[in-house]
N, C-alpha and C positions, 0 to 999 in steps of 0.2 A: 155251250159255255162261252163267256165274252174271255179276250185280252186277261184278265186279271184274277178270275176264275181257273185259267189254263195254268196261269204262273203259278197259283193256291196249290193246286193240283199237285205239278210237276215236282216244286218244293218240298210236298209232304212225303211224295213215291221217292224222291233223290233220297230223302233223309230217311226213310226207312229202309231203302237198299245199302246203302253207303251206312247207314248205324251212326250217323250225326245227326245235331239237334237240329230241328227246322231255321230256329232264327237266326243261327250260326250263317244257312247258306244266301249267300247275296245273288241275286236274278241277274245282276250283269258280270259274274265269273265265268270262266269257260267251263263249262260240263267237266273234261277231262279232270277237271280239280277237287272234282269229287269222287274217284277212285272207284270209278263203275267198271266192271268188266262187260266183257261182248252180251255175255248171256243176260245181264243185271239190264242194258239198256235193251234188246228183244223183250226182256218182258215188263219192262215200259211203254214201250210202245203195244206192246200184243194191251196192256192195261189200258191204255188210253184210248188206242181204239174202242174199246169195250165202253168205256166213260161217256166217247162222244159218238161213238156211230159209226164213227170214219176210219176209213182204213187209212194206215199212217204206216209209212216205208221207215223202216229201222236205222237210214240213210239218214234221215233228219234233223238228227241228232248230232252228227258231225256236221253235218252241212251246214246245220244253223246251231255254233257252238257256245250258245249263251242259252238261260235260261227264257230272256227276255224276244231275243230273235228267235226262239223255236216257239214260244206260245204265237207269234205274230206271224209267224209262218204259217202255225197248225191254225188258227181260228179263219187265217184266209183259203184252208180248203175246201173244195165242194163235199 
């Protein structure tokens, strides 16, 4: 998946866990603004790895707390 791809993604999984509408959420908010709990973003990540292949630390998500710096984060993984 490129950059833009990952955001498509992450967007649809936010707004299905979170129970808001996709267009609602904006890729340069902080994660935290969408009222995800611990377990809600583990299996986002457990999800996206699945998506791409790649193992992805559930840390990443705070690390890089935008929508826009965690796709740019994850698509620079090996």
């Amino acid at each position: 998946m490129n950059n833009q791809e990952i955001k498509n993604w992450l967007v649809q999984k936010i707004a299905e866990e979170s129970d808001i509408q996709p267009e609602t959420i904006k890729t340069d908010m902080p994660i935290e603004s969408f009222n995800l709990d611990s377990l809600s973003m583990i299996t986002l990540s457990y999800d996206l790895e699945n998506a791409l292949g790649k193992e992805i630390d559930p840390t990443v998500f705070w690390q890089h707390n935008t929508i826009d710096k965690l796709a740019e984060a994850i698509e620079t993984l090996p």
